[in-house]
C-alpha positions in Angstrom: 17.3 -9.5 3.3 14.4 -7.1 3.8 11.2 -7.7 2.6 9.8 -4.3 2.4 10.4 -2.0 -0.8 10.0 2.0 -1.2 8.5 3.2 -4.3 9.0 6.9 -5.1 6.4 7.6 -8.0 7.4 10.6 -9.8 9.1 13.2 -7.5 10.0 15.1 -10.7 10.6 18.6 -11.0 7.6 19.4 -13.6 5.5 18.5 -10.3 7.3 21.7 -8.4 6.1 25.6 -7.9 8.5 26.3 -10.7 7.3 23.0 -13.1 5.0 23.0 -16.1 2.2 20.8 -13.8 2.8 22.2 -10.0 0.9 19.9 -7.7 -0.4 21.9 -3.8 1.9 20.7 -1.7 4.4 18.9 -3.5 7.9 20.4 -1.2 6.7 19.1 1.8 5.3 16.1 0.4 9.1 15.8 -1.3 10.2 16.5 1.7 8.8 14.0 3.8 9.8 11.7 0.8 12.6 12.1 1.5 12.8 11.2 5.1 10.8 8.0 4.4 13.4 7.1 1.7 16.6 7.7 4.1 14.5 5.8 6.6 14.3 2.9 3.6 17.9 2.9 3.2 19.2 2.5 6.4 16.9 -0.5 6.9 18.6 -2.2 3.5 14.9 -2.0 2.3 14.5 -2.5 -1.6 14.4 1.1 -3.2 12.5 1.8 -6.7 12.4 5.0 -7.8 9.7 5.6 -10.4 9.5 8.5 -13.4 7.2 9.2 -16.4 8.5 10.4 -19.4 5.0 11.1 -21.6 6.3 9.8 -25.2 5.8 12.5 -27.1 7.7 15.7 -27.0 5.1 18.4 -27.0 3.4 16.8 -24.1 2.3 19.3 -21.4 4.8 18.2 -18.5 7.0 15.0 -18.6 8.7 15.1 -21.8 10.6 13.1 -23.0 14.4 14.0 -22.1 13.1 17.3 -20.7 14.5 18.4 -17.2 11.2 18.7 -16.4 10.7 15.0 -16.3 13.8 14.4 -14.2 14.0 13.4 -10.5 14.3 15.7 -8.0 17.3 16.3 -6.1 15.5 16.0 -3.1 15.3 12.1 -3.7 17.8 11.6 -6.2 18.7 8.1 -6.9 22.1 6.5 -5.4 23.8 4.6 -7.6 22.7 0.7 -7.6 19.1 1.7 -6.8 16.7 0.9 -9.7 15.0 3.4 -11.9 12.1 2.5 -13.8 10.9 4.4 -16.7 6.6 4.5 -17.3 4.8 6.1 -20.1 1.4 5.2 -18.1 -0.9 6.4 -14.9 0.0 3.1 -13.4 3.6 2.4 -12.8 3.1 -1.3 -12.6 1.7 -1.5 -16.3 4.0 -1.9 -19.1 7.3 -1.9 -16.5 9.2 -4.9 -15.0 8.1 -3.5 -11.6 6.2 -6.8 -11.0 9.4 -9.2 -11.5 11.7 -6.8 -9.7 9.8 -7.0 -6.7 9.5 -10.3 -6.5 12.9 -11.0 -7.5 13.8 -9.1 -4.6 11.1 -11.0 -2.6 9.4 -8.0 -1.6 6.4 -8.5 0.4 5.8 -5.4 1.9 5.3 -2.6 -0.5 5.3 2.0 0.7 4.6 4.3 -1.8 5.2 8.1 -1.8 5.2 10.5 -4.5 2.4 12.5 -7.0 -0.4 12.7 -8.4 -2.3 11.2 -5.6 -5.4 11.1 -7.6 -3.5 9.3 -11.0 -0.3 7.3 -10.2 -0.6 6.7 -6.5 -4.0 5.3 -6.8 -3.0 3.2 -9.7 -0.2 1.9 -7.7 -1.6 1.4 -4.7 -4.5 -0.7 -6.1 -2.3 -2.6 -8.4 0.0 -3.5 -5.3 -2.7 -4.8 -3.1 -4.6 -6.5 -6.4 -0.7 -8.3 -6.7 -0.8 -9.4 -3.1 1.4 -6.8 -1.7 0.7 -5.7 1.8 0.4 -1.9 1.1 1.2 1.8 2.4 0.9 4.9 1.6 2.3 8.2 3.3 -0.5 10.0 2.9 1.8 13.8 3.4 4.8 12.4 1.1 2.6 12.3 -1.4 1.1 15.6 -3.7 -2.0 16.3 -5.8 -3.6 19.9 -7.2 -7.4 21.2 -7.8 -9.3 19.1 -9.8 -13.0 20.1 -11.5 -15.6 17.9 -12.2 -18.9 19.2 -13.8 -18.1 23.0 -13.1 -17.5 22.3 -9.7 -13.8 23.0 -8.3 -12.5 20.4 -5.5 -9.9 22.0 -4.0 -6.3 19.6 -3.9 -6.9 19.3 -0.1 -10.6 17.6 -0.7 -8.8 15.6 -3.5 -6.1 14.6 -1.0 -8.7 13.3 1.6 -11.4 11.6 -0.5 -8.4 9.5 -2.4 -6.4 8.5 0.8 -9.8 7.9 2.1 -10.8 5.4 -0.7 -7.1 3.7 -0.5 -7.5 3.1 3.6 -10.5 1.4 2.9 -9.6 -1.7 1.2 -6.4 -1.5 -0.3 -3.5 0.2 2.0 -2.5 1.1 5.2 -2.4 5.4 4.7 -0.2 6.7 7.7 1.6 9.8 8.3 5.5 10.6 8.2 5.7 10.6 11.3 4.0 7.3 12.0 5.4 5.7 10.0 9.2 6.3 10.8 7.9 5.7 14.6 7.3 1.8 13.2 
């Protein structure tokens, strides 16, 4: 049994060019997602796939029951893989993400999906804080502009700076394409 588990963090369609909350990027990073997760499968690695449904209706993206907050298609779940439902940034907090992985006997964790700068950070740092040896594909995962003090950062500057912070103490950030090459 594989010790190794892929998390897909909220490849939902709210985060698309056509969604309430489009992130820069997010088809390819989908894309790439969705090489990683074939790749996952094939291996008999564990497979989580991870959604947030906001819990109120008139939140700006994510609603609850909206098709806005479902999975893409692009990843969509195969039957017997687990879904886990999160109303928070982190997908560990408030989830039995924690005693599913280590009822699997995951060691190894790889996460992909959006925001970069929210729920992959959260993640991330939760994984490694659990003892989790972590990655993160740094282009199968999505962000957008962000502003801070009347300053814009553009998503690609957001993108760097927080994969940059993540390879520093807390996960292994490779590429698609180095990744799948093992």
């Amino acid at each position: 049994m594989s010790k190794r588990a892929l998390i897909l963090i909220d490849i939902q369609h709210d985060y698309f060019a056509d969604g309430k909350w489009p992130l820069h990027g997010m088809g390819t990073a989908a894309g790439n997602a969705a090489l990683i997760l074939a790749a996952a499968r094939a291996a008999g690695d564990t497979v989580v796939h991870v959604h947030h449904e906001f819990e109120s209706a008139d939140a700006p993206f994510f609603a609850p029951g909206s098709p806005g907050a479902q999975i893409h298609g692009e990843v969509k779940p195969l039957a017997g893989e687990t879904v886990v439902l999160k109303h928070n940034v982190n997908a560990f907090l408030g989830t039995d993400l924690k005693a599913l992985l280590d009822k699997a006997g995951v060691e190894n964790v790889t996460l992909v999906g959006a925001m970069s700068h929210m729920c992959i950070d959260a993640a991330a740092r939760a994984s490694a804080d659990f003892g989790y040896a972590t990655t993160v594909i740094h282009d199968a995962c999505a962000t957008r502009d962000q502003e801070f003090e009347g300053k814009q950062v553009p998503a690609a500057q957001v993108q760097a700076a927080y994969m940059a912070a993540l390879a520093f103490a807390y996960a292994t950030v490779v590429s698609t394409e180095k990744y799948l090459a093992g």
